[in-house]
N, C-alpha and C positions, 0 to 999 in steps of 0.2 A: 700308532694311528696312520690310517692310508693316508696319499697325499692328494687323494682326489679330497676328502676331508677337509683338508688344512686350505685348499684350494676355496671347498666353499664357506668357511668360516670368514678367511680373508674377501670374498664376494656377499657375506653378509655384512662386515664390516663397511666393505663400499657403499653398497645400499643405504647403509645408515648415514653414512655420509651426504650423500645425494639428497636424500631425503630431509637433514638437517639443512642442506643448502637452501633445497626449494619449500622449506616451511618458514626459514629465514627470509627468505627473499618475499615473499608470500606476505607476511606480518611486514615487511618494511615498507611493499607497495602500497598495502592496505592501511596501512597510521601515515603514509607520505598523502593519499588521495585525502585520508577523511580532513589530513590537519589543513590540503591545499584549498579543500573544497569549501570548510570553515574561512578560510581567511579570504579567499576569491568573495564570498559573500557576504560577510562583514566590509569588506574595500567598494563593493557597488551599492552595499547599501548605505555608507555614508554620503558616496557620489553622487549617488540619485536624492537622498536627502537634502547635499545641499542645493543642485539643480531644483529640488521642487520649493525650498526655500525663494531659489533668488525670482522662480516663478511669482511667487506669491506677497513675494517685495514689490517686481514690479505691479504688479494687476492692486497692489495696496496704495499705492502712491496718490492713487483717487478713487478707494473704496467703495466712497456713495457713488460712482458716476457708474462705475462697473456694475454695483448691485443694479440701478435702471438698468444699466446694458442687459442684462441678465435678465432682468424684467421684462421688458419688453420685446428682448429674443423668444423669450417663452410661449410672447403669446401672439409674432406676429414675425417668424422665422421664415416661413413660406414667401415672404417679399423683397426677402434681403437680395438674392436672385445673385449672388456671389460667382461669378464668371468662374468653370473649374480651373480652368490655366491663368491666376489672376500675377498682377504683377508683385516685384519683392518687393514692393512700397505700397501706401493706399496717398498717395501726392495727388493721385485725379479725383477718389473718392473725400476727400478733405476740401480742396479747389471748388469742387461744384458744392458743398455744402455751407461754403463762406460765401460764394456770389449769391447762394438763392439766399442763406440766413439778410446779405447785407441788403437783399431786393425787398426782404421782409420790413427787417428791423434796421431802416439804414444809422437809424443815432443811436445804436445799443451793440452792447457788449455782449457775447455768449458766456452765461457761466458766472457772470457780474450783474446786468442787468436783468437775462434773460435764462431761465434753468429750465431744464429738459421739458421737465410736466409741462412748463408752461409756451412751451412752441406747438404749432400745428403738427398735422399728422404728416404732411409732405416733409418737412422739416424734420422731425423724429428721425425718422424713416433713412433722411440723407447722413445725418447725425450715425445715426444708429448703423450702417452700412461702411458708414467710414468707420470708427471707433471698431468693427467685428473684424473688418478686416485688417486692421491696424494692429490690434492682439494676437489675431491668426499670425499674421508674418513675424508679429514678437516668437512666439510659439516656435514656428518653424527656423528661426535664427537659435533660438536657444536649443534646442535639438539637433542644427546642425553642429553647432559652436562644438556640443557635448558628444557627440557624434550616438546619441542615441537610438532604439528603435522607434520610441515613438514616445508623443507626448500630447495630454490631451487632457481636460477639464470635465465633467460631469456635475451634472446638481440631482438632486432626489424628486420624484415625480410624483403625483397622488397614488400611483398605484402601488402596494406592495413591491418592498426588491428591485423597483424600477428606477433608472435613470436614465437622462436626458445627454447625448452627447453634445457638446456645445461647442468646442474647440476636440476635431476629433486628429488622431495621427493616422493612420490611413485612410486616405483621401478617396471617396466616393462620389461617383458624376451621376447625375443625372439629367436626361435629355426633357427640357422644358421650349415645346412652337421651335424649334428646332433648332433651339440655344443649351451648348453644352455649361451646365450649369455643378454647382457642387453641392454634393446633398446635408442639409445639415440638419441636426438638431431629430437626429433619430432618437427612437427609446428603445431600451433592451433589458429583458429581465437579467440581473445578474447574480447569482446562485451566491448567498453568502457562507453556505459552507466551501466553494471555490474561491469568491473575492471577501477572504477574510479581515486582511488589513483595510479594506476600502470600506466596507461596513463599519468596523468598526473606529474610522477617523469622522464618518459621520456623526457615528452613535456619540462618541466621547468628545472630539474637536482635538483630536491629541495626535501624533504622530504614533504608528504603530510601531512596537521591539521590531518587530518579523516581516518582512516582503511578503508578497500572495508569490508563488512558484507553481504554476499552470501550462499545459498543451493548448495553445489555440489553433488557426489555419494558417498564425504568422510565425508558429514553430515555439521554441519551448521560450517563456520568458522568465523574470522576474518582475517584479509590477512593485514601484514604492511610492506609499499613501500618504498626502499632506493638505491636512484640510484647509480650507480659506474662509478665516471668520471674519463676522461683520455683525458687530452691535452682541458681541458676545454669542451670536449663533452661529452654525458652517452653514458656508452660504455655497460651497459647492468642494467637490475634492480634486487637486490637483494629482493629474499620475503620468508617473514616465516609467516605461520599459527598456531593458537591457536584457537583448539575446543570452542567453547562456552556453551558445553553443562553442564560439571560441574559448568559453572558461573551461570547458571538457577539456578542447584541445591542446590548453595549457598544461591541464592537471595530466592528462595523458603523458604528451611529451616527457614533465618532471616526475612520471611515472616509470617512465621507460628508461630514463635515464638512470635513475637508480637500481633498476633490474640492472642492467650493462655492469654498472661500476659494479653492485655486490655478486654476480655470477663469475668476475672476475677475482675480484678479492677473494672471496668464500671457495674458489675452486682453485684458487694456488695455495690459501691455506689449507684446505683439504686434503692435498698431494701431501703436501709436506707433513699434518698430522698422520695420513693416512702410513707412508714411508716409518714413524717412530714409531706407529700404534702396532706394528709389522715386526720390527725388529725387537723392542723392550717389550712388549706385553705377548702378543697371539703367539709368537714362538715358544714363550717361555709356560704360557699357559697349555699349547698344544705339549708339549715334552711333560708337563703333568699330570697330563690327562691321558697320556701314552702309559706313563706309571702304575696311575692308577685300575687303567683298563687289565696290566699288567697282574694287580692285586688280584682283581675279580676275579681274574680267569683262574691264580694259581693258590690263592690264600696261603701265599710268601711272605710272613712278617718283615721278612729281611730286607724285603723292598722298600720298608719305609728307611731303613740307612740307608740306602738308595739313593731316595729324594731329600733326606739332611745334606747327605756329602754333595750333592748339584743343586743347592743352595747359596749363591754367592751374592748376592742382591740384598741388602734389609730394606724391602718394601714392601708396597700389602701383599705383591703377589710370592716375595718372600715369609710375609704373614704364613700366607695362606699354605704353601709347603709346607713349613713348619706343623700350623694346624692339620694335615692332611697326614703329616706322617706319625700327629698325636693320633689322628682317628685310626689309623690303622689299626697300629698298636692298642688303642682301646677297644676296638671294633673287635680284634683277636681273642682281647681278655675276655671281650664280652659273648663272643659265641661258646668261649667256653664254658661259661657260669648259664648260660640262656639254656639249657636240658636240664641244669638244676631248679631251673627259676621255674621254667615249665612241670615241671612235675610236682615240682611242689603246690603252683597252681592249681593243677588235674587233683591233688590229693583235696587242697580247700576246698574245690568247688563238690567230689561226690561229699566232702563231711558236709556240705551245707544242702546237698541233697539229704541223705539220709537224717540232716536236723528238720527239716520242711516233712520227712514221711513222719519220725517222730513225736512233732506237734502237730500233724494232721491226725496222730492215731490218739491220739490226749484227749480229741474232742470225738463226741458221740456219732457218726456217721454210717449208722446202721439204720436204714429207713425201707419201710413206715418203723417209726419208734412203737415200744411195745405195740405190736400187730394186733395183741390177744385184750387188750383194750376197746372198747367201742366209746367210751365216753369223748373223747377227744380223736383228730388227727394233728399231728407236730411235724415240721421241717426245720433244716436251720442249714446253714452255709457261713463258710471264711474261706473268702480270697485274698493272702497280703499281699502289700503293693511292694515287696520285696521276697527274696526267698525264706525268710520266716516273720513273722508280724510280732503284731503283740493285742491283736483282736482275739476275743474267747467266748464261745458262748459254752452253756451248761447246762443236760434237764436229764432229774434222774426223778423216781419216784421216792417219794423221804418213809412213805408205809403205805397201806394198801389202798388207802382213800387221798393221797396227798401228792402232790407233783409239784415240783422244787425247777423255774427255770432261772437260768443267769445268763445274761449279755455285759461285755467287761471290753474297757476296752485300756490297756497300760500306755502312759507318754512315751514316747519317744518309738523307732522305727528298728530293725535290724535285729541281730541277733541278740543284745541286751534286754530288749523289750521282750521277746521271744522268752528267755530266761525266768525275766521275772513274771512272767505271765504264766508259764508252768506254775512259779513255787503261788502265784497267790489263788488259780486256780482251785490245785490241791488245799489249802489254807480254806479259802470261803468253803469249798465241801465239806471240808469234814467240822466245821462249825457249827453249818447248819443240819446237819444231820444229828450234833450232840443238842446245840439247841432246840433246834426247830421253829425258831423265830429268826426270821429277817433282818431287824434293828440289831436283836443282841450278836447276831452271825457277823454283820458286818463291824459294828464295833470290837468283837475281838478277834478279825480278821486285822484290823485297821489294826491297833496297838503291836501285833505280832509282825508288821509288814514293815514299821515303823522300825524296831531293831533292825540295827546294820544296814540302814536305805543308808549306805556314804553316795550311792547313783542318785538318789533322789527322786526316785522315779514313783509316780502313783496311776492309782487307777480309778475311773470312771466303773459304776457298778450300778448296774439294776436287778435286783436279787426279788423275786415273788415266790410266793407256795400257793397254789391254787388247791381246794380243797375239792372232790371230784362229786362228794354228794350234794352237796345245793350251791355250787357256783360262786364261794366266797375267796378272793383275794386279796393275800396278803401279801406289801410288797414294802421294799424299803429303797429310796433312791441316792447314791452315792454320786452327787454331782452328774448322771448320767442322761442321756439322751431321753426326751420324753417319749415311752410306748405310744403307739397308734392304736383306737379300739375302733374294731369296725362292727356296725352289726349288723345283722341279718337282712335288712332293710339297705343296705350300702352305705349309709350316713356311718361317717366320722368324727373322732373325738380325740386330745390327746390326754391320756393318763396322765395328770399331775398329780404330785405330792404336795401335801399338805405345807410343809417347808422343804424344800432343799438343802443337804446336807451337803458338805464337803466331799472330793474324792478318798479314799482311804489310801491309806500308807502317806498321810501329810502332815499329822499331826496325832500324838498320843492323845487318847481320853474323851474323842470323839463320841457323842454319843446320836446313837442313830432313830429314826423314828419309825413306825409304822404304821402304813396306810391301809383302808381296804376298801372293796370293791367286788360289788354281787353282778357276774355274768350270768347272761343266758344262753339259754339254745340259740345255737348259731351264730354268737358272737366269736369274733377271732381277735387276738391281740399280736401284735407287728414289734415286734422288739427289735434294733439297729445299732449301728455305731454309726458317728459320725461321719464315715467314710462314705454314709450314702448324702445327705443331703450338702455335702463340701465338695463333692466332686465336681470337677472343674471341665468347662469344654476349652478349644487353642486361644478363648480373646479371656480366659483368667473369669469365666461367669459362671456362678454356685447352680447346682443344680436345684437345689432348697428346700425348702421343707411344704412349699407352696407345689410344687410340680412334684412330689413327692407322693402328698396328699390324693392330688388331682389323676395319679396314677391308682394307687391305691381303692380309688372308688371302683373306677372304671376294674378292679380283679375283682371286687369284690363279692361275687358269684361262686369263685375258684377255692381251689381246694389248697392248703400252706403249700403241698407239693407245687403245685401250678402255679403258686402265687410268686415264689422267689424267684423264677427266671423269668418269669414276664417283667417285674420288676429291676430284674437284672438287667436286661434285653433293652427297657425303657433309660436306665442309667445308659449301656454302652451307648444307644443311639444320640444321644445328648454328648456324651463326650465324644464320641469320634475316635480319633488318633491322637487327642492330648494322654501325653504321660499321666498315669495317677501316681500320686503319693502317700496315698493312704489307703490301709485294710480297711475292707469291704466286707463286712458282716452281718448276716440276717437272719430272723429266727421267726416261725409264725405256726401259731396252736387255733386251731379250732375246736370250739365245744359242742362237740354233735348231741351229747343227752346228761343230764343230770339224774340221779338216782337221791331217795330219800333216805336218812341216815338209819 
């Protein structure tokens, strides 16, 4: 072997190497991201869970006072008039709402004597502005504490999909007589195929398995859903956000860092396999493949002592010498014997020619069948589905007024069936020519076929004599395919027999029956073997006896010559390019005039 060769063998090798590197490395990044990016979200959606918990501890500690709060936000938000840069406390908004309560109600208690409904609307209002803003600043401490994106309350609004933000996490100003004020209590439709979790803490009052994970214009979040019930209904949904973008930038990092470690591991052990794969294996396999090239060129037996004696190794690739310098030495024996094996082949195949001309010349293939007849025109064909069958037909005249047809068809395929299809042939003719009867022809066909079957082999028979002066047939059926009678008119019918007998050659003492049947002008009868309506197209579907039929109409104008290759033609087009496995045989008489006896 060259050593530019050996060169690139060992640069395939590397390749291979490299390429196990970076599919290794590839698969560790990818099960390192997916397992960091599971557990980064499972860890924030506990976080956030419990954050939207202790939300909803505190906003419960006085349930009914919050549900009014909530109420009367609802319907009278526009006056709360919430300064946008308000202070981290509500000490002033509380202050002015005990001096006006005490200017009111100076002998009463808030909340003991006196409850929300039942104060005026100035009062509400001071109420109500302190307590909104006193949750806001809860809010905004608990988001700082958590270092959140953002954190904020919604309730459901009469409109479809709609809610109401009440406690929002980014803060919006709006300019009110030219006081910067904070806007609140916006509504927004929000897509529940996007806010899946928040819909459904509504729907259920449950905490959802899953975060909603969405783009909005505050960049990518995660959003966790926790309803706040009151009198066993949700009476609004708590949600906090947490960016996801520095959890990328973790998973990243612990991404990268395992590329680093495994490109380094994986490429010293590399070298290092790379170095043994070099020395015990490519060398040892290039000096065998030197050997072998070695055989090729010179078909030197000797060569496989050769590669016994530079066999020092018991390993596979010592195996494999071993086995190499068997094939030689077999490979030797074996071209020697291969001109005998060949020709002994060339000799089988013309004997199975000259058996296929043989059994083509057995059957009657001289057309038009007697020319010097007018009473009828006759056709018939066998194609086997190997180089000799065991399909047969038969039509001779039995005396001057009488015509003897047979269609036959023997089990089994190959030259055996071929065999026995000759001897029973011969047998049914000279039967029926001593008889002259149909029934008694096959029963002492059947008894004589029956000696010495150790093959076991039988045959399918449809044996008829047609009588040429007034159109009578007589016909006996050995298990065989029902004839088609077509008449003049195109309509169809199939020949049955009265009983169906057995095939012959199955049993001794068989006794057979006979049928008949008066033709007219212009009737033709269709004689087959099974090989037409079984033939198979590539999805294993029967061509049948229905499509069969349905062809047969459609010739039935044509003359038997005309008839068997349209019908042929209709079979190939139906199978295609499926293999057949069975002979294909067809025979068809037409009765052009009957004469008076």
């Amino acid at each position: 072997m060259k050593e530019g060769n050996k060169t690139s063998l060992s640069k395939k090798f590397g390749r291979l190497f490299i390429a196990f590197i970076f599919i290794a490395v590839l698969i560790s990044a990818l099960a390192t991201y997916i397992s960091q990016k599971q557990m980064y979200y499972e860890q924030y959606r506990d976080t956030l869970r419990s954050i939207n918990r202790s939300f909803a501890s505190a906003l419960g500690e006085d349930i009914d006072e919050f549900a009014s709060l909530q109420d009367y936000f609802d319907k009278h938000m526009k006056e709360f008039k919430i300064p946008f840069h308000y202070a981290d406390n509500a000490d002033k908004e509380a202050y002015e709402f005990q001096n006006a309560f005490r200017e009111k109600y100076p002998d009463r208690i808030y909340g003991k004597d006196i409850s929300f409904s039942e104060m005026d609307d100035d009062l509400k209002l001071l109420y109500a502005r302190y307590k909104y803003l006193d949750y806001l600043i809860l809010f905004d401490k608990i988001k700082k504490d958590y270092g959140l994106e953002y954190a904020y309350y919604v309730y459901k609004i009469d409109k479809e999909y709609h809610v109401c933000y009440m406690f929002d996490g980014p803060r919006e100003e709006e300019i009110v007589d030219n006081e910067s004020l904070l806007l609140l209590g916006y509504e927004v439709y929000e897509d529940p195929a996007k806010h899946v979790a928040m819909w459904e803490a509504f729907d259920k009052g449950t905490e959802p398995e899953k975060m909603d994970s969405y783009d909005n214009e505050f960049g990518h979040v995660y959003t966790c859903a926790t309803p706040l019930m009151y009198n066993g209904e949700v009476l609004g949904v708590i949600l906090t956000d947490v960016g996801v973008g520095f959890v990328s930038g973790k998973i990243q990092r612990s991404v990268l860092n395992l590329v680093l470690i495994s490109v380094l591991v994986l490429g010293f052990f590399s070298v290092g396999m790379m170095g043994f794969v070099q020395k015990n294996i490519l060398s040892r396999v290039l000096s065998l493949e030197k050997q072998v090239q070695a055989y090729a060129k010179d078909k030197n037996p000797e060569i496989a002592k050769m590669i016994s004696k530079g066999n020092l190794i018991n390993d596979e690739i010592g195996s494999l010498s071993d086995n190499f310098s068997e094939m030689i030495l077999t490979l030797h024996e074996y071209m020697e014997n291969l001109q005998k094996i060949t020709a002994e082949k060339e000799r089988i195949g013309a004997e199975l020619s000259i058996a296929t001309e043989i059994q083509a010349s057995m059957l009657p293939r001289m057309f038009p069948a007697f020319p010097e007849r007018k009473e009828f025109e006759l056709f018939a064909s066998m194609d086997p589905a190997k180089e000799v069958g065991g399909d047969f037909y038969d039509f001779f005249m039995l005396d001057d007024h009488r015509l003897v047809m047979v269609m036959a068809d023997v089990s089994g395929k190959g030259v055996p069936a071929a065999l026995f299809m000759a001897i029973s042939k011969t047998i049914i003719k000279d039967n029926t020519i001593e008889c002259g009867d149909p029934a008694m022809a096959l029963s002492k066909a059947n008894n004589q076929l029956c000696e010495g079957n150790d093959a076991e082999l039988f045959v399918t028979v449809w044996l008829g004599i047609l009588d040429l002066r007034d159109g009578k047939l007589t016909f006996a059926d050995a298990g065989h395919e029902y004839p088609v009678l077509i008449h003049e008119d195109s309509s169809i019918e199939l020949i049955r027999a009265a009983k169906k007998r057995p095939p012959i050659a199955t049993l001794e003492g068989i006794k057979y029956m006979n049928n008949e049947l008066m033709l007219k002008k212009g009737d033709m009868i269709f004689l087959y073997t099974d090989g037409v309506p079984e033939a198979t197209d590539s999805s294993d579907k029967l061509y049948g006896m229905e499509r069969m039929e349905s062809a047969l109409e459609k010739c039935a104008g044509m003359s038997p010559e005309e008839l068997l290759p349209a019908l042929r033609a209709d079979v190939d087009l139906f199978v295609g390019d499926a293999v057949q496995f069975d002979d294909l045989t067809m025979l068809c008489i037409k009765i052009k005039e009957l004469y008076d006896k």
